[in-house]
VOPAGU-2260 file (C-alpha; in pm, 1 decimal, decimal comma):
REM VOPAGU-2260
SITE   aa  ch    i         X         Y         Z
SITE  UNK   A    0       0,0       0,0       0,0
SITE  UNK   A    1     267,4     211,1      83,8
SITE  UNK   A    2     437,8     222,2    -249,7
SITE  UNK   A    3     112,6     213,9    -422,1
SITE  UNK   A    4      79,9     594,7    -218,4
SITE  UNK   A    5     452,2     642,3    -291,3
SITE  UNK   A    6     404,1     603,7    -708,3
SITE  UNK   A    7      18,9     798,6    -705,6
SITE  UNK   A    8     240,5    1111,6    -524,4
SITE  UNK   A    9     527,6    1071,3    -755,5
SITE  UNK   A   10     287,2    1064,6   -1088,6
SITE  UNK   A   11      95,1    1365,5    -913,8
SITE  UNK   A   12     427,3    1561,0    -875,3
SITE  UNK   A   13     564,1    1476,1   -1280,8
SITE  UNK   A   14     155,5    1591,9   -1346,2
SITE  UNK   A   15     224,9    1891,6   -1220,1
SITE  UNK   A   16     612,5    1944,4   -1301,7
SITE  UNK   A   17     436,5    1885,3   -1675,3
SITE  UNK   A   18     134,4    2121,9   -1672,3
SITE  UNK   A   19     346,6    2388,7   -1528,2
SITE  UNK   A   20     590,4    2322,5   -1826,3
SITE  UNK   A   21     358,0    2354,0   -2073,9
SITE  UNK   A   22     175,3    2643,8   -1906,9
SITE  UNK   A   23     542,1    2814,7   -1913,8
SITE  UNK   A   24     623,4    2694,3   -2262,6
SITE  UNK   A   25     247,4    2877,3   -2401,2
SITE  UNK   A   26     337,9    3199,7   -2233,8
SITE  UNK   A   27     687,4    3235,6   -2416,7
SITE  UNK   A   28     520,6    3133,8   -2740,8
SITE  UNK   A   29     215,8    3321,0   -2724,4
SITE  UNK   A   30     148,8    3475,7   -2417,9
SITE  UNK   A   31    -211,3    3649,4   -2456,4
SITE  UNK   A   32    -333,8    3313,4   -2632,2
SITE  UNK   A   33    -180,3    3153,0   -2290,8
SITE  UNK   A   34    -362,3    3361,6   -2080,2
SITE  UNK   A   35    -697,2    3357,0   -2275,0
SITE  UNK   A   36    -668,1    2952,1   -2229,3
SITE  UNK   A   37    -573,5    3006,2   -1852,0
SITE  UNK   A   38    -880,0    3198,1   -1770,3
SITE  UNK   A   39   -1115,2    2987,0   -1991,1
SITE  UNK   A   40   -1022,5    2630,0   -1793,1
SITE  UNK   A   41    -991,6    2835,1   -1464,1
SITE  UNK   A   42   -1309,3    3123,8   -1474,0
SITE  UNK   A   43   -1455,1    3084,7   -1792,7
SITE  UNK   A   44   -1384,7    3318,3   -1926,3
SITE  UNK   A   45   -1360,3    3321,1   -2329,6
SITE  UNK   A   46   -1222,3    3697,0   -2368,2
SITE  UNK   A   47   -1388,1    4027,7   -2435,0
SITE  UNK   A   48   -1702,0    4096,9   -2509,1
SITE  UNK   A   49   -1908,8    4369,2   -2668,1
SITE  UNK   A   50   -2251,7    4521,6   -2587,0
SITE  UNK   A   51   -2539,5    4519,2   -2866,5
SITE  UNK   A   52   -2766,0    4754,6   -2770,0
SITE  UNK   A   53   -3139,2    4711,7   -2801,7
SITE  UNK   A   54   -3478,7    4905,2   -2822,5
SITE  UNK   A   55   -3586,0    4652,7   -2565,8
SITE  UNK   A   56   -3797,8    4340,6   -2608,1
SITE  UNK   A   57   -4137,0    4388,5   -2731,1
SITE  UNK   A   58   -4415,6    4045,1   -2735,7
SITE  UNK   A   59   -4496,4    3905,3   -3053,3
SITE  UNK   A   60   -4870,3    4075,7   -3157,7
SITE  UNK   A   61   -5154,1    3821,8   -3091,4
SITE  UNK   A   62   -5348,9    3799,5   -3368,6
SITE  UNK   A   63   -5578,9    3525,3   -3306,9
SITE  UNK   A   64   -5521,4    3313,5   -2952,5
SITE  UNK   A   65   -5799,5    3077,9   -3055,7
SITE  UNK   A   66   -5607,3    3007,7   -3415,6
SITE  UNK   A   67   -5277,5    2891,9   -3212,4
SITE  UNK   A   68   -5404,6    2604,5   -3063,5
SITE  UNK   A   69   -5118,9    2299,9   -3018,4
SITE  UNK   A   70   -5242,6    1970,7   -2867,7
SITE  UNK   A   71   -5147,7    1937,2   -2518,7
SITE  UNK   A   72   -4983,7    1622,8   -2549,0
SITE  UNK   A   73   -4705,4    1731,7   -2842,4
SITE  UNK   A   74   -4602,3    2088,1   -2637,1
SITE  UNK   A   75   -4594,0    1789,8   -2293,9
SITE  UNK   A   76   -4365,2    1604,9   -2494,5
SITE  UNK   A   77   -4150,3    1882,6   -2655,0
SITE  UNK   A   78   -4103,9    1991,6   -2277,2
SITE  UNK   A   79   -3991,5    1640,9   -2222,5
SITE  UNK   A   80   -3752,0    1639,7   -2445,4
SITE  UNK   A   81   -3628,7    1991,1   -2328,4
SITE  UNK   A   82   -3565,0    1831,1   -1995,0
SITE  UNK   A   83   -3418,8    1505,8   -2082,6
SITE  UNK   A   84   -3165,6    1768,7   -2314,2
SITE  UNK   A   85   -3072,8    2016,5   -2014,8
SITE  UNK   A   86   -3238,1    2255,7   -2194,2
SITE  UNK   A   87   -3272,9    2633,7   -2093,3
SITE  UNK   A   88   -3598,4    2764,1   -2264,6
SITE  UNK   A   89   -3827,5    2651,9   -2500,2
SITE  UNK   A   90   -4045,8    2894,2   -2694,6
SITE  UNK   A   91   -4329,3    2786,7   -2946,4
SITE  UNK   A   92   -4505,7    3093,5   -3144,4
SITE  UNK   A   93   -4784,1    2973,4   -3406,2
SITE  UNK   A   94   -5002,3    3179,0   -3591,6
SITE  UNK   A   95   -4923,0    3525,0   -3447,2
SITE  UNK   A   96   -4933,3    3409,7   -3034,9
SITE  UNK   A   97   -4639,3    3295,2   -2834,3
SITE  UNK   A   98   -4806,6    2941,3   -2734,3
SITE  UNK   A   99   -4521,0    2819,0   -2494,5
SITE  UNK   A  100   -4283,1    3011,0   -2331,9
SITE  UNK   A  101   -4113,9    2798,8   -2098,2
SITE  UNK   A  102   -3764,0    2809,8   -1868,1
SITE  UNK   A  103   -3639,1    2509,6   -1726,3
SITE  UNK   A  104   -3525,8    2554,5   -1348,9
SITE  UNK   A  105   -3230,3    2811,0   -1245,5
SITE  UNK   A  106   -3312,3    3001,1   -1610,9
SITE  UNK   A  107   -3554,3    3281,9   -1716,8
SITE  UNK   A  108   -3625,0    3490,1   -1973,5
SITE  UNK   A  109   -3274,7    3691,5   -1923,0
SITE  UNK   A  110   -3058,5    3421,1   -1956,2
SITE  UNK   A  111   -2827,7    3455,0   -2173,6
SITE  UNK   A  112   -2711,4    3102,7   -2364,8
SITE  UNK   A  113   -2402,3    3051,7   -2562,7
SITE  UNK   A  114   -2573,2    2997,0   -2898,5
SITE  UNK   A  115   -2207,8    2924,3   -3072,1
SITE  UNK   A  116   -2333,0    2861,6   -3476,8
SITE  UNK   A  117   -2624,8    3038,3   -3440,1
SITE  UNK   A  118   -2456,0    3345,9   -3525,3
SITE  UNK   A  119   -2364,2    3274,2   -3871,7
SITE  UNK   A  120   -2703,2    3320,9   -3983,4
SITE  UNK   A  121   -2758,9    3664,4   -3811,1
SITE  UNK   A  122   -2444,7    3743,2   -3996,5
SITE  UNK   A  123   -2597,8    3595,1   -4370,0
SITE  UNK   A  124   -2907,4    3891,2   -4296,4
SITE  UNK   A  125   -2612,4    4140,2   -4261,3
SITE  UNK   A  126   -2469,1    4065,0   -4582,6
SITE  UNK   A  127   -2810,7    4084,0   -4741,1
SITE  UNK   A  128   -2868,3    4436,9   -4569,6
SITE  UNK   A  129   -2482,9    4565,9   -4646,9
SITE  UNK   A  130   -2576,4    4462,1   -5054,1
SITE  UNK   A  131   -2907,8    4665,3   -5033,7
SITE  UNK   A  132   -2718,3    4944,1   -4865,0
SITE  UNK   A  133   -2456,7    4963,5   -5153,7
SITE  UNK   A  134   -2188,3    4849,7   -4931,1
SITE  UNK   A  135   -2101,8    4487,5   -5156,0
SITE  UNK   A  136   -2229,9    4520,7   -5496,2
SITE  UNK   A  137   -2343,7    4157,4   -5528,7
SITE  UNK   A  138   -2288,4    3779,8   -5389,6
SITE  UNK   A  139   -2109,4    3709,4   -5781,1
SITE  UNK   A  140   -1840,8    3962,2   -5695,3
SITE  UNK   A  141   -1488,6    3793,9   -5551,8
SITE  UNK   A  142   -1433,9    3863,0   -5208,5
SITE  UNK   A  143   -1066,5    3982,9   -5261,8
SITE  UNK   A  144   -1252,2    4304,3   -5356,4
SITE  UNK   A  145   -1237,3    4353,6   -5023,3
SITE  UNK   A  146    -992,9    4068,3   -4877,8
SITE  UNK   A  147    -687,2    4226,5   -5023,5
SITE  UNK   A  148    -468,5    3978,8   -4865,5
SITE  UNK   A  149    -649,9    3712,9   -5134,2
SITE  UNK   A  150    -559,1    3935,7   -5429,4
SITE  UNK   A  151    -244,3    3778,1   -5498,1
SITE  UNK   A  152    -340,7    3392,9   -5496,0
SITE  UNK   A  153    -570,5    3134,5   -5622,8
SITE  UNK   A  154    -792,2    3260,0   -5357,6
SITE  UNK   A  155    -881,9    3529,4   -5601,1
SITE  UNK   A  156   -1148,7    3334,9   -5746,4
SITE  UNK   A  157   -1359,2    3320,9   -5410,4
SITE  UNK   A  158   -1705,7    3492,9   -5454,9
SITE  UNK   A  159   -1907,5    3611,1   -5197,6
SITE  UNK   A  160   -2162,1    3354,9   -5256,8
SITE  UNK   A  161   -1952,5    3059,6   -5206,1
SITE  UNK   A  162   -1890,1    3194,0   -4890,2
SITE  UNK   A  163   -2211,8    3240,9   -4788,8
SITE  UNK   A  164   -2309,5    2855,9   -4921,8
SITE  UNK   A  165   -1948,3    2693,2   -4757,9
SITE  UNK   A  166   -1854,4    2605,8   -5102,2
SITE  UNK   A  167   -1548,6    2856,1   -5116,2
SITE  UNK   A  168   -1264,3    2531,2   -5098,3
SITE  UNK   A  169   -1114,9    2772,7   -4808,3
SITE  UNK   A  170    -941,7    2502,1   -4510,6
SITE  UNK   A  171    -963,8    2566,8   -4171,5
SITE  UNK   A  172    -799,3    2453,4   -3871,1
SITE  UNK   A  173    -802,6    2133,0   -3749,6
SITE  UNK   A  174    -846,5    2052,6   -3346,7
SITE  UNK   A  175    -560,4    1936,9   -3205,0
SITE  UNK   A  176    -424,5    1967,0   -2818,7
SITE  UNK   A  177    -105,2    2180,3   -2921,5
SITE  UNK   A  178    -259,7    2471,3   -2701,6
SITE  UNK   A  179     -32,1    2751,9   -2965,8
SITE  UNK   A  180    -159,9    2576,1   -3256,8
SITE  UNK   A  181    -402,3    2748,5   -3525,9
SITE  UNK   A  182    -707,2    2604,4   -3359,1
SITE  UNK   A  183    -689,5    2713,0   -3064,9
SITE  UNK   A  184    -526,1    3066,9   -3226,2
SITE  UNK   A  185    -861,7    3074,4   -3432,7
SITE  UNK   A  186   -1119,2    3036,5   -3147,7
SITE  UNK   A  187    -899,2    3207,0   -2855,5
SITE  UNK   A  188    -641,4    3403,4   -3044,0
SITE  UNK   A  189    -619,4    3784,8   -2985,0
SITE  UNK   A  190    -562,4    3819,9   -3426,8
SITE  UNK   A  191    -866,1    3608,3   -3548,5
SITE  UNK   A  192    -806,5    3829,6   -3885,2
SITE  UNK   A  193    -452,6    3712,7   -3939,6
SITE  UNK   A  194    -531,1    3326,1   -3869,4
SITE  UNK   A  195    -843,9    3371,2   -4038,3
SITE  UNK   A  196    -662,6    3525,1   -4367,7
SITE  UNK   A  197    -388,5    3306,5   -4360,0
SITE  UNK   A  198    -573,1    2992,2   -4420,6
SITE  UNK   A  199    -538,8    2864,5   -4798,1
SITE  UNK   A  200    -742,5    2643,9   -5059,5
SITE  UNK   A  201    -801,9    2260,7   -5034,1
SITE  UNK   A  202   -1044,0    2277,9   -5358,1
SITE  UNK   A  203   -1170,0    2454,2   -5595,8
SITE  UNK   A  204   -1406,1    2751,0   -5558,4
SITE  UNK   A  205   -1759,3    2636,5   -5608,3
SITE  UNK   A  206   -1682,6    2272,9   -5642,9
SITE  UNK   A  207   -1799,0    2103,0   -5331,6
SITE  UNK   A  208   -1991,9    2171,1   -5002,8
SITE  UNK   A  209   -1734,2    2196,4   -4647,5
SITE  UNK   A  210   -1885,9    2376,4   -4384,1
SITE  UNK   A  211   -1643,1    2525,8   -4201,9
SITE  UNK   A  212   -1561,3    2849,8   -3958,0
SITE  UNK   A  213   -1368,2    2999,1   -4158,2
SITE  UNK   A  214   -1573,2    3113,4   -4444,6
SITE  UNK   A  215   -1822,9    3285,5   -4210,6
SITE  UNK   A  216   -1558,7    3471,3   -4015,1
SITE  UNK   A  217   -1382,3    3606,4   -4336,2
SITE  UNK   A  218   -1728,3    3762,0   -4449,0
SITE  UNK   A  219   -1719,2    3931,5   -4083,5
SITE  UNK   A  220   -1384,3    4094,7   -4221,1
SITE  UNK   A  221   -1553,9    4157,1   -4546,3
SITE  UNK   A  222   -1859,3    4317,5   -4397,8
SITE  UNK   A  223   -1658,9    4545,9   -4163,9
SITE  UNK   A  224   -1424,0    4666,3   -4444,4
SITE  UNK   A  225   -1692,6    4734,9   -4688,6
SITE  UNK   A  226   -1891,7    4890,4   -4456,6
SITE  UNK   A  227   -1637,5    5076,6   -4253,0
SITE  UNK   A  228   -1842,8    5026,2   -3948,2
SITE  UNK   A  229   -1707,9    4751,8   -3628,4
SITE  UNK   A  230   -1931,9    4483,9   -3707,1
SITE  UNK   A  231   -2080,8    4491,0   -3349,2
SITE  UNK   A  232   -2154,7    4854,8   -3458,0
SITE  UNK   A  233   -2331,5    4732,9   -3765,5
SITE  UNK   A  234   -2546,8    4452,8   -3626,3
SITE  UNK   A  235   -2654,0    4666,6   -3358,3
SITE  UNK   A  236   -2795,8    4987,3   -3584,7
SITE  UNK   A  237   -2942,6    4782,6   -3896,5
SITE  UNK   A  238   -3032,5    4444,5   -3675,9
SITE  UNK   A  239   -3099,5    4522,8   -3282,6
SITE  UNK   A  240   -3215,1    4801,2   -3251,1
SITE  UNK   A  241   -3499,3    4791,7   -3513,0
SITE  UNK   A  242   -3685,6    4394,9   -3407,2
SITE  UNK   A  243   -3739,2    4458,1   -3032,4
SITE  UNK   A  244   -3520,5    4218,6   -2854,4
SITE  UNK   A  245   -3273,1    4235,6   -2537,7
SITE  UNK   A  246   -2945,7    4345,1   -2558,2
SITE  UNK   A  247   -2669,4    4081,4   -2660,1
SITE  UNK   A  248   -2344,5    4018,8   -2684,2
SITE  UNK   A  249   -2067,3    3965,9   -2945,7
SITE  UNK   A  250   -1726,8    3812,3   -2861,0
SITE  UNK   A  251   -1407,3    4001,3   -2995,6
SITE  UNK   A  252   -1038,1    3885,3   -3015,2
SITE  UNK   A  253    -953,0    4198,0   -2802,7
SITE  UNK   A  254   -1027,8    4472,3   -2658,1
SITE  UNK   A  255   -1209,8    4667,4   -2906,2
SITE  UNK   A  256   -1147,0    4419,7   -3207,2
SITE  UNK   A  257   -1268,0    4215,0   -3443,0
SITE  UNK   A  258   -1574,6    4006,3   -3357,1
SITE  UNK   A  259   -1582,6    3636,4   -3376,3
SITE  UNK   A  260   -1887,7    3626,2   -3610,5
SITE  UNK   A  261   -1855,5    3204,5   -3677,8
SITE  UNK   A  262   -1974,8    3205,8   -3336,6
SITE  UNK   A  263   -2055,5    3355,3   -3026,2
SITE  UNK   A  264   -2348,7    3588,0   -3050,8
SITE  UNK   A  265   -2483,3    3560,6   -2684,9
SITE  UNK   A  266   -2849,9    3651,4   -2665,6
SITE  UNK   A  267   -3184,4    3580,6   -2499,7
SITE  UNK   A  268   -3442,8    3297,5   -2631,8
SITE  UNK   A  269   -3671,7    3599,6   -2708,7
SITE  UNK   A  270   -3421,5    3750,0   -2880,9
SITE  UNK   A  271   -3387,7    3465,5   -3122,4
SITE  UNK   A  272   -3733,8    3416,1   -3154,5
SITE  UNK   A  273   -3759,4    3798,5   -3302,8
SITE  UNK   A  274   -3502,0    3683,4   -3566,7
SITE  UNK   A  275   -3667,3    3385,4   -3633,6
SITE  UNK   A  276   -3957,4    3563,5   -3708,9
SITE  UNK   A  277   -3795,0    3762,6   -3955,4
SITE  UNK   A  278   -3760,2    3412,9   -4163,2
SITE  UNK   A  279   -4131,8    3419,2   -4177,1
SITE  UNK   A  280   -4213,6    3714,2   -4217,6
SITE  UNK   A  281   -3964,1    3707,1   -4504,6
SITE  UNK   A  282   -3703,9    4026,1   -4312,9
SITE  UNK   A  283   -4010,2    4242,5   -4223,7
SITE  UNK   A  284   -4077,1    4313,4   -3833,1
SITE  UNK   A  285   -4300,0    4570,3   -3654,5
SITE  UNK   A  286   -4384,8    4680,4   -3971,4
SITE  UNK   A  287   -4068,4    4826,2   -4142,5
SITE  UNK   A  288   -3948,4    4570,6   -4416,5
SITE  UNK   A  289   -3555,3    4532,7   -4217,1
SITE  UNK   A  290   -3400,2    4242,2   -4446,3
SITE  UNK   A  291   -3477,0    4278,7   -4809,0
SITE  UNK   A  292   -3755,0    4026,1   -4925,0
SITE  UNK   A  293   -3608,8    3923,5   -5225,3
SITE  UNK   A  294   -3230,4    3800,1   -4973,5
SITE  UNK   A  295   -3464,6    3616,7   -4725,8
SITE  UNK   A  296   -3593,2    3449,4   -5049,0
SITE  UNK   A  297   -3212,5    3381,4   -5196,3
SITE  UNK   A  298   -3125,2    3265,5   -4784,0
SITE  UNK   A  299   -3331,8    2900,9   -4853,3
SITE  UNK   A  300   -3293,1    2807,4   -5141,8
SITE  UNK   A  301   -3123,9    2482,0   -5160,7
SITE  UNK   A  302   -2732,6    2510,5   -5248,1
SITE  UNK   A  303   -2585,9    2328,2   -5577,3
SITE  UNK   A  304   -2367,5    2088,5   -5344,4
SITE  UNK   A  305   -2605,5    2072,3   -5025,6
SITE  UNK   A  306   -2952,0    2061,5   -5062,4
SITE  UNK   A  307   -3016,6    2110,1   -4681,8
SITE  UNK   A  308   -2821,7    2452,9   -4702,3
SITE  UNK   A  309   -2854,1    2800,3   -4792,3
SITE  UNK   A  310   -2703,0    3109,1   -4735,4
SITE  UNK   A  311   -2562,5    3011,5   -4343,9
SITE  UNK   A  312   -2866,4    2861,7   -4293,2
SITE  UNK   A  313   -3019,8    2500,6   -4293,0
SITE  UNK   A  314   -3270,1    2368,5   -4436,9
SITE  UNK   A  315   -3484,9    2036,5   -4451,4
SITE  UNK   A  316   -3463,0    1954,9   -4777,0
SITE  UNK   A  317   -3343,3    1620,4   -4794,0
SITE  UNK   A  318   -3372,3    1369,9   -4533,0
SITE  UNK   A  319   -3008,1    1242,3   -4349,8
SITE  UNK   A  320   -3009,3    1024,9   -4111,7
SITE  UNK   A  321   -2712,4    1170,7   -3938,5
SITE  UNK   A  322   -2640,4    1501,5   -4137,6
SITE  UNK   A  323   -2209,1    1553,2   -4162,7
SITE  UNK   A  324   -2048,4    1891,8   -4145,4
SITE  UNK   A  325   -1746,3    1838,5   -4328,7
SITE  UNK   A  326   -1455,4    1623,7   -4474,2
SITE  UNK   A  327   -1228,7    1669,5   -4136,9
SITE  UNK   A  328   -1408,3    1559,0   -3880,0
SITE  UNK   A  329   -1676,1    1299,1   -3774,7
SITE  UNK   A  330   -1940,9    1512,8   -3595,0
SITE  UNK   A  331   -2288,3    1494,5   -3730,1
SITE  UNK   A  332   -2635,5    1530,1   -3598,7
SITE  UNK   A  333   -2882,1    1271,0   -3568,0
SITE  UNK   A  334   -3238,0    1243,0   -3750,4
SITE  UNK   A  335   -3448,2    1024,7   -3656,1
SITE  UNK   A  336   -3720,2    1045,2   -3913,2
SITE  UNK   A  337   -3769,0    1281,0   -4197,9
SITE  UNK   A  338   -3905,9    1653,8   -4149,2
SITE  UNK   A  339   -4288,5    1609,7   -4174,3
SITE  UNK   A  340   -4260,9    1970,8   -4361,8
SITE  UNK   A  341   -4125,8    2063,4   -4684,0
SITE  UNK   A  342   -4019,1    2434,0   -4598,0
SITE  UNK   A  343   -3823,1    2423,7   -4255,7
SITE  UNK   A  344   -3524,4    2628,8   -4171,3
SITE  UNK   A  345   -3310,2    2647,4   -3889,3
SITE  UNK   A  346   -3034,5    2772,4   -3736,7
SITE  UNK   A  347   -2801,4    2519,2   -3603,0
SITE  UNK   A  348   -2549,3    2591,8   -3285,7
SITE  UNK   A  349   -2356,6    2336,0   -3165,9
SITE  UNK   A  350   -2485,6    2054,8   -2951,8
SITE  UNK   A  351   -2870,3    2151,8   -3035,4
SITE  UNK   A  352   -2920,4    2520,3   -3027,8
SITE  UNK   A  353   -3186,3    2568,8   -3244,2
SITE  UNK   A  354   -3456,3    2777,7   -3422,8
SITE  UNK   A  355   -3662,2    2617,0   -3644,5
SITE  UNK   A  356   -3907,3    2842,7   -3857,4
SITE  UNK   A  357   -4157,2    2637,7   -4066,9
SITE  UNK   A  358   -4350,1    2910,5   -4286,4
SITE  UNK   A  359   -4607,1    2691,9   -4426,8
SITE  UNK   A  360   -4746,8    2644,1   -4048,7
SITE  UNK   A  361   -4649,4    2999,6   -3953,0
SITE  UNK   A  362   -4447,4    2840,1   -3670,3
SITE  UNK   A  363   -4129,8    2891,3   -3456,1
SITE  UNK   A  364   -3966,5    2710,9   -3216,7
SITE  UNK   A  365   -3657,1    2791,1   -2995,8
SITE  UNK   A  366   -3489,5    2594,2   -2769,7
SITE  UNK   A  367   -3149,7    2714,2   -2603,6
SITE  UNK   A  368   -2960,7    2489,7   -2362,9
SITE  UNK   A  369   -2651,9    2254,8   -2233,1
SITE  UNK   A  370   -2464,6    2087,9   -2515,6
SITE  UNK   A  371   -2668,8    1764,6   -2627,3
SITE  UNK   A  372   -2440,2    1563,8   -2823,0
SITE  UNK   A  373   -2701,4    1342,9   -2886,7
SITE  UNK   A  374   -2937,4    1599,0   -3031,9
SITE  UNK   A  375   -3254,0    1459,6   -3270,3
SITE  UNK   A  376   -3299,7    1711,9   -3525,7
SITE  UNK   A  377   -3623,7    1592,2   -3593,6
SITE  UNK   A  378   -3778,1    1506,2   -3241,6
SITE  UNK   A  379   -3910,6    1870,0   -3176,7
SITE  UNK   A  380   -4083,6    2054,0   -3552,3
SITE  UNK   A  381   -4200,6    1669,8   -3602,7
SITE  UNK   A  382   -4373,9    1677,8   -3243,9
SITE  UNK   A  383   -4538,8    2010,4   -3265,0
SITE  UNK   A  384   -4604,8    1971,5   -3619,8
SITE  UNK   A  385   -4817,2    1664,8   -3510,3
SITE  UNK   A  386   -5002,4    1865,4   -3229,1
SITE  UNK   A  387   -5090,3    2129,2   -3520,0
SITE  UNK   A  388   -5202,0    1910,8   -3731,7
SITE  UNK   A  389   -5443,9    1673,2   -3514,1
C-alpha cells in the first residue's frame, strides 16, 4: 500500500512538473493566447465581449389566440424532451401568439445562452442588408474586392456567394491539443483576422460543399471593411435596434477588435425568436421591411452541393439520417425520421441550439440549452407539427 501511495504522489508531482511546463512553454510562445486559455479552464472566461444595444424586447402581436391552438400532449412532450436535453428555454409561437414560453429551473427569460453557430445566420441577414445598402455590390463579386490579402493567390477566385453557401474550398484549422496551434489561435487568439486570412485552398471555388468556420468569419472581415463600421456597430444599428429584442453580446479577439462572427453571438431565447420571425415574415418586423424580401428568399434556397443549405442557414430539404459537417471531422447530428414539412429552416449551434421556422405552419420554435451531443434534429418541428395538425 505504501508504495502504491509512494508512485500515485510521484505521478501527481511529474503531473504537475508537466502542466506547469507547458503552461510556461504557451506563455513564451504566445502569451495572450496563454492567458486567454488560462482563464477559460480556470473562470470561464472566453475573452472580451461587446454590448449590442437594443430598443428593448417587445411580445410578438396576438393575432388570433384561438387560431394557435397545439395539442397538449405534443407541447408535454416537446417539454420532455427539453428536460431530458438540459435545456434552458423553449419557446413555441404559431399563428401570431407565443403558445409556450417555458424556462427550465435556475433560467428565465434573461438568460443569456451561448448559442455558438447560431450566429452565422444573423451574420448571412447582414450581408443581405450591407448589398441593399450599396456596401457589396453583389454575392457574384470575388471577395478579394475587399480581402486584399487574397488578391495575390488562387484565392482570387472566391465569390461572396460561395462563402455564404461553404462552397469557397477555403481550409480551416483542425483541433488538435497543441494549445499555440491554429485552432486554438482561431477560437482564442487575440488576431482572429490574421489566422483567419492566412488559411489557404483545399479545392476549388464552387466545387464542393465543407462547412467550415472559416468562411463565415472572413465575411465578418468583409462586412466590416466594406462597410467601414465595427461589425458589433453594424449589427446593432441595422439588426438590434430595429426587431425589439434584449441586448446581446458579441465576442471580440480583443479589446475593441474584431468580432468572432462564426460564433458567439450571446443573446436571450426571445431575442432569437424575433429573428426567427424575420424568416417568416420574409425580413419584415414591426412593420418596417428590415431584411430585403427578395435576400430572405435567396437565404433558402437549396445550395448546388447541399440541398439542406442556404445562405448560413439550414434547411430540410433532404432527409439524413445523421447530417455531416465536413470532410475533417466525424461530428454529425442525428435524424431520426424525416421533417414532416417541406419548408423548414433552422439555425443550427452546436450541440442543439436551435430555431426552427416552418412558414407553411407559420411556426417557430426555440430551444437554447446545455450541449446535447445526442441531439434529434427531428424530435421537436415533427412533435409540434403533429399537435398542429391533429
Amino acid at each position: 500500500m505504501k508504495l502504491l501511495l509512494r508512485l500515485i504522489k510521484r505521478l501527481v508531482q511529474l503531473l504537475l512538473i508537466l502542466t506547469i511546463g507547458i503552461v510556461g512553454w504557451m506563455y513564451i510562445d504566445e502569451p495572450a493566447l496563454a492567458t486567454r486559455v488560462i482563464k477559460l479552464a480556470v473562470l470561464g472566461d472566453s475573452g472580451p465581449t461587446h454590448t449590442v444595444a437594443a430598443s428593448g424586447y417587445s411580445e410578438p402581436s396576438i393575432i388570433n389566440p384561438t387560431s394557435g391552438i397545439i395539442d397538449q400532449e405534443a407541447i408535454d412532450q416537446a417539454l420532455e424532451y427539453g428536460a431530458s436535453t438540459n435545456s434552458h428555454s423553449l419557446l413555441i409561437y404559431h399563428q401570431g401568439h407565443l403558445v409556450l414560453e417555458h424556462y427550465y429551473p435556475e433560467y428565465d427569460a434573461q438568460t443569456y445562452t451561448a448559442t455558438a453557430s447560431m450566429h452565422k445566420s444573423v451574420l448571412a441577414m447582414l450581408i443581405g442588408i450591407a448589398i441593399e445598402d450599396g456596401h457589396i455590390q453583389s454575392v457574384s463579386e470575388p471577395a478579394a474586392n475587399y480581402i486584399s490579402e487574397w488578391a495575390g493567390d488562387e484565392r482570387k477566385e472566391i465569390t461572396i456567394e460561395q462563402l455564404l453557401t461553404q462552397t469557397s474550398g477555403i481550409d480551416f484549422p483542425t483541433f488538435s491539443f497543441n494549445p499555440t496551434g491554429g485552432f486554438f489561435k482561431f477560437f482564442l487568439g487575440d488576431d482572429i483576422t490574421s489566422v483567419t486570412l492566412s488559411e489557404p485552398v483545399w479545392a476549388t471555388p464552387g466545387s464542393q460543399f465543407d462547412y467550415n468556420n472559416v468562411g463565415p468569419q472572413t465575411l465578418g472581415i468583409l462586412l466590416e471593411r466594406a462597410t467601414g463600421q465595427k461589425y458589433s456597430d453594424y449589427l446593432e444599428q441595422n439588426l438590434w435596434l430595429k426587431i425589439g429584442v434584449d441586448p446581446a453580446t458579441v465576442q471580440l479577439d480583443k479589446e475593441g477588435g474584431m468580432a468572432r462572427t462564426f460564433c458567439c453571438l450571446n443573446a436571450t431565447a426571445r431575442s432569437w425568436l424575433k429573428i426567427g420571425l424575420l424568416h417568416l415574415n420574409k425580413g419584415k418586423l414591426n412593420g418596417e421591411q428590415i431584411v430585403p424580401e427578395e435576400w430572405m428568399h435567396a437565404t433558402v434556397v437549396p445550395g448546388e452541393h447541399e440541398a439542406n443549405y442556404g445562405y448560413l442557414t439550414w434547411l430540410g430539404t433532404e432527409y439524413k439520417k445523421q447530417q455531416r459537417y465536413n470532410r475533417k471531422g466525424s461530428t454529425s447530428v442525428y435524424h431520426s425520421e424525416p421533417y414532416l414539412m417541406k419548408d423548414l429552416i433552422y439555425f443550427d449551434g452546436f450541440g442543439g441550439q436551435r430555431v426552427y421556422v416552418i412558414p407553411s405552419e407559420d411556426l417557430v420554435i426555440v430551444r437554447t440549452g446545455d450541449v446535447s451531443m445526442d441531439w434529434d434534429d427531428a424530435l421537436l418541428p415533427n412533435t409540434i407539427f403533429r399537435g398542429i395538425s391533429q
